[in-house]
Backbone as numpy.savetxt, mean C-alpha at the origin, in Angstrom:
# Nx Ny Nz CAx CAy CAz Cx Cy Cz
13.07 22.35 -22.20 13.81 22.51 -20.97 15.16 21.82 -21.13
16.46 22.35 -20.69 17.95 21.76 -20.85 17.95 21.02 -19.62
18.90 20.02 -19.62 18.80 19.34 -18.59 20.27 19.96 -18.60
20.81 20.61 -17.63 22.38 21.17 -17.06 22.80 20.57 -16.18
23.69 20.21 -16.33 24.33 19.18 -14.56 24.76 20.37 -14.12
24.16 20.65 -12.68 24.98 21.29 -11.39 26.46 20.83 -10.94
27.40 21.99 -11.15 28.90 21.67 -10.88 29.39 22.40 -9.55
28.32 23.21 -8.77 28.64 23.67 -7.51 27.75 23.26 -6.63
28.10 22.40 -5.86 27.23 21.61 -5.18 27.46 22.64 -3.54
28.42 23.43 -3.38 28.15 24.20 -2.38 27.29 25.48 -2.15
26.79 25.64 -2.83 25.86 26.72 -2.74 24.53 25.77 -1.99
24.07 24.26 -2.47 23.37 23.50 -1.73 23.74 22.47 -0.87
24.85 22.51 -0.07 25.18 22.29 1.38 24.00 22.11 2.16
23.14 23.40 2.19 22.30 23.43 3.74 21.79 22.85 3.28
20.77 22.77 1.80 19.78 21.46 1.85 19.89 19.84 1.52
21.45 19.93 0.88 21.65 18.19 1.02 21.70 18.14 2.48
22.05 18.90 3.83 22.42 18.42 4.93 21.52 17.92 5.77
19.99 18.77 5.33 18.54 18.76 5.56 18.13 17.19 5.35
18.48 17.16 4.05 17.74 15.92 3.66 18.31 14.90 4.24
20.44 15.07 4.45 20.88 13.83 5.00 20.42 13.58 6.17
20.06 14.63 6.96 19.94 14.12 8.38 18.34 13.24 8.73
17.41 13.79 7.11 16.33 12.71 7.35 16.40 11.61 7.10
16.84 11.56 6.25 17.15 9.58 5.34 16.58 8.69 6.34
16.38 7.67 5.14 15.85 6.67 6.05 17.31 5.57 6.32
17.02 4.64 6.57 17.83 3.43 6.91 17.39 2.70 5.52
18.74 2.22 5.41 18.42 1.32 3.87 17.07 -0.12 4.61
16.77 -0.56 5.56 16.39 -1.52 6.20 14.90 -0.75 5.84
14.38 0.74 6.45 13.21 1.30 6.29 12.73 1.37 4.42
14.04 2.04 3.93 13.63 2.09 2.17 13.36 0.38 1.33
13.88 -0.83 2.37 13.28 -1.46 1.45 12.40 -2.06 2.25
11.80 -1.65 2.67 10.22 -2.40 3.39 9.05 -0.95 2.98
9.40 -0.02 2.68 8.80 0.91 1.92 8.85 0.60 0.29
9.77 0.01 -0.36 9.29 -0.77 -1.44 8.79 -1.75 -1.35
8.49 -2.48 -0.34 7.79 -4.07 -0.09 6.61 -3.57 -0.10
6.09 -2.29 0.53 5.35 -1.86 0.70 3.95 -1.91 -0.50
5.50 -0.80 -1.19 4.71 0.18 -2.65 4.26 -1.52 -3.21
5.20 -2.35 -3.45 5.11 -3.27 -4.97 4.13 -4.05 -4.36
3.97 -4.32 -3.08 2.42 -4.61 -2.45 1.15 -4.39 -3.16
1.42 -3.06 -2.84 -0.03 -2.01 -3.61 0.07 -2.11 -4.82
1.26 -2.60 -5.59 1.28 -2.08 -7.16 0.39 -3.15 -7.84
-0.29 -4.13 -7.24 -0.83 -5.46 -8.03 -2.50 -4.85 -8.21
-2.94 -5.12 -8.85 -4.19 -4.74 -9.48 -5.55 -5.29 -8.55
-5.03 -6.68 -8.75 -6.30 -7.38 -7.75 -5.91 -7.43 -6.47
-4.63 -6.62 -5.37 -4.53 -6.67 -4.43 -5.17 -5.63 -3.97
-4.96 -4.35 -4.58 -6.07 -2.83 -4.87 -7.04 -2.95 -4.57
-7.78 -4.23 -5.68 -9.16 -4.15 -5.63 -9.70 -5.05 -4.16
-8.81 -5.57 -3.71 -9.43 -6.49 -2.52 -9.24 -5.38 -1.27
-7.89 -4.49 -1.41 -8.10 -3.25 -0.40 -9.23 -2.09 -0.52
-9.67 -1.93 -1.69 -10.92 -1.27 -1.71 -11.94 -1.65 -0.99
-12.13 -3.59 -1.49 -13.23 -3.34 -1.30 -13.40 -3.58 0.63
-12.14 -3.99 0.93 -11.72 -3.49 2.78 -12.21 -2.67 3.35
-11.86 -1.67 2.34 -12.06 -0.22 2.83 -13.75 0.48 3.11
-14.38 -0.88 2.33 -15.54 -0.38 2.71 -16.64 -1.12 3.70
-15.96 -2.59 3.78 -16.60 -3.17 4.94 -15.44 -4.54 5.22
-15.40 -5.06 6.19 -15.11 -6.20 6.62 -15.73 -7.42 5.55
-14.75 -8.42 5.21 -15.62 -9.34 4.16 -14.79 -10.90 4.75
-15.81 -12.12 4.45 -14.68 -12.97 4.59 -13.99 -13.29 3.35
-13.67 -14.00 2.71 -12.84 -14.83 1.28 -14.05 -15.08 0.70
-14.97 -16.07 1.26 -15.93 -16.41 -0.13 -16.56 -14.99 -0.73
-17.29 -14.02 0.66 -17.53 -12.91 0.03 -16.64 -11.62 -0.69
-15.42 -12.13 -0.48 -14.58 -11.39 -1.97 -14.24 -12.22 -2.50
-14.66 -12.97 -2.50 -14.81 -13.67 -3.72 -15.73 -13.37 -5.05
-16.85 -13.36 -4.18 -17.85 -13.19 -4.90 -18.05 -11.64 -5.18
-17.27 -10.91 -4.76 -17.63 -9.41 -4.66 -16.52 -9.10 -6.43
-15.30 -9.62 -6.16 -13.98 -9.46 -7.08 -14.76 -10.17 -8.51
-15.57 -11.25 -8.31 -15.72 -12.12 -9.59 -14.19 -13.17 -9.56
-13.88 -13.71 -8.39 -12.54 -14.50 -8.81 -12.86 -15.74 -7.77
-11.72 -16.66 -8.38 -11.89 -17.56 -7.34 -11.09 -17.47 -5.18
-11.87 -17.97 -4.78 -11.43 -18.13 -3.04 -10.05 -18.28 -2.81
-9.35 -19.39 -3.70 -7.78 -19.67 -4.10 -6.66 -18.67 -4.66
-7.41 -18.09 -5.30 -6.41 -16.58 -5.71 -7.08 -15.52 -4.85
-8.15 -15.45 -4.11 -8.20 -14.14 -3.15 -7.59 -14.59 -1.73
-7.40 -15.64 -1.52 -6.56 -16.37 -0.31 -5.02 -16.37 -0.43
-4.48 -16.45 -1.84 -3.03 -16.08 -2.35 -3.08 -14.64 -2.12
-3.91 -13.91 -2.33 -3.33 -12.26 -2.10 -3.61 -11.65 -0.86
-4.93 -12.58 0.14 -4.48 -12.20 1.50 -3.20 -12.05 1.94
-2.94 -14.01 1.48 -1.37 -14.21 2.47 -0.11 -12.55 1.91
-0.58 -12.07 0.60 0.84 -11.71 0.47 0.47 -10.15 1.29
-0.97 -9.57 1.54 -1.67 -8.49 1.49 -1.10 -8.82 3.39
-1.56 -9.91 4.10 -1.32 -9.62 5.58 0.25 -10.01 6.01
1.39 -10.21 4.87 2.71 -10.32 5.20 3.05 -8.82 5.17
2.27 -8.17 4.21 2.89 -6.61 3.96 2.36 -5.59 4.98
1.43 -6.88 6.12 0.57 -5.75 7.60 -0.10 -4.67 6.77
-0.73 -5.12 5.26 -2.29 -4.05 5.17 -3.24 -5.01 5.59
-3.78 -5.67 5.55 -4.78 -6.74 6.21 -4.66 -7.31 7.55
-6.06 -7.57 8.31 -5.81 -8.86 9.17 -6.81 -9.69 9.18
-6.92 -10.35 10.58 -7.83 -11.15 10.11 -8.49 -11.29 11.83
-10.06 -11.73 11.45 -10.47 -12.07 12.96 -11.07 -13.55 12.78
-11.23 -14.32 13.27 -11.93 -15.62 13.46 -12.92 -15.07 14.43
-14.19 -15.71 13.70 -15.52 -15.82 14.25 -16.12 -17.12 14.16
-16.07 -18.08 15.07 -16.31 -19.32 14.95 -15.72 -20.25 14.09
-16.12 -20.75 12.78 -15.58 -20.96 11.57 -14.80 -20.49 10.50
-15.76 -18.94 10.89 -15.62 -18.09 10.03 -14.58 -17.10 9.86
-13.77 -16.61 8.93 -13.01 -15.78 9.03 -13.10 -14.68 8.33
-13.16 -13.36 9.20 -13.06 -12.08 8.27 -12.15 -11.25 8.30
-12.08 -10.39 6.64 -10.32 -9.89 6.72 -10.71 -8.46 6.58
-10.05 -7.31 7.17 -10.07 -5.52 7.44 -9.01 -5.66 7.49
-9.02 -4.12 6.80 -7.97 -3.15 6.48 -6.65 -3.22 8.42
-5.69 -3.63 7.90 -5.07 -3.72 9.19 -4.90 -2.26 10.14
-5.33 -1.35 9.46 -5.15 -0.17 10.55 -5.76 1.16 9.73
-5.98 2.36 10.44 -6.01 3.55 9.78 -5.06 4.05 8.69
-4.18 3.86 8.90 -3.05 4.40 7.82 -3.22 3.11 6.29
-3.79 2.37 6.24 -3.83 1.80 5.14 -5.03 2.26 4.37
-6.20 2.44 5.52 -7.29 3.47 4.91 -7.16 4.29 4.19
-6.03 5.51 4.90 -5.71 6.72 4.71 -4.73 6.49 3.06
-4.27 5.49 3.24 -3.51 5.04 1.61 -4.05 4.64 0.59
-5.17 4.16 1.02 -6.75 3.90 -0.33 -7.10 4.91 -0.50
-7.39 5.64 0.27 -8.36 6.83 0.32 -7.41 7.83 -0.30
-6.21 7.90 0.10 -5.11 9.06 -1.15 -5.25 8.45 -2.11
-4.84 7.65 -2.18 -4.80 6.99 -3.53 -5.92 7.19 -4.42
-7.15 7.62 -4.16 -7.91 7.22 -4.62 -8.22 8.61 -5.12
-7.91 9.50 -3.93 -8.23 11.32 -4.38 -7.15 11.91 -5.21
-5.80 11.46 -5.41 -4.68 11.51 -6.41 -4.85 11.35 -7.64
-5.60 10.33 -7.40 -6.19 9.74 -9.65 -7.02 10.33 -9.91
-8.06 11.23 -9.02 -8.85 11.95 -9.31 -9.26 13.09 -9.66
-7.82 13.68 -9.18 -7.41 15.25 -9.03 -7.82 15.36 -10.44
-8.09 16.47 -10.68 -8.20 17.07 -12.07 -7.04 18.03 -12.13
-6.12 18.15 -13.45 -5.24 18.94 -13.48 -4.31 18.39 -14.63
């Protein structure tokens, strides 16, 4: 395949105009990379998985991950600054879920994307 640089950029007018009028705000594109590089950590993944399938507190992902309470408590804090996690207090106790549907819905793509066959 040639890679050709396009030298008439007016023939695509209507659809750069399309796209300009969606853009985001540079303010939205980088909290959509705060986002992504969120998700991009390996053991932050695996602590949203295992969210995704029940409510847990720290010791029990702890024990679920194989890691220590101290590094699954470092990736809460960075997991509920990025609003995918929260948290409820139950007496002593504290348990952490997926902060909303749409983070579900981002495990759950995520998860049918790597799977696709093709």
């Amino acid at each position: 395949m040639s890679n050709i640089a396009c030298s008439d950029t007016t023939q695509h007018a209507e659809n750069v105009g399309k796209v300009r009028e969606k853009m985001l705000s540079e303010r939205d594109f980088l909290f959509m990379a705060e986002l992504f590089k969120a998700l991009g950590d390996y053991t932050r993944v695996r602590i949203l998985y295992a969210l995704s399938i029940n409510e847990l507190c720290v010791c029990a992902l702890a024990e679920v991950l194989d890691m220590s309470q101290s590094a699954i408590s470092h990736q809460l804090r960075l997991l509920r600054a990025a609003k995918l996690v929260r948290y409820r207090k139950e007496g002593k106790n504290v348990f952490y879920s997926l902060d909303d549907d749409h983070v579900r819905n981002l495990v759950s793509q995520g998860l049918d994307h790597i799977r696709e066959e093709g």
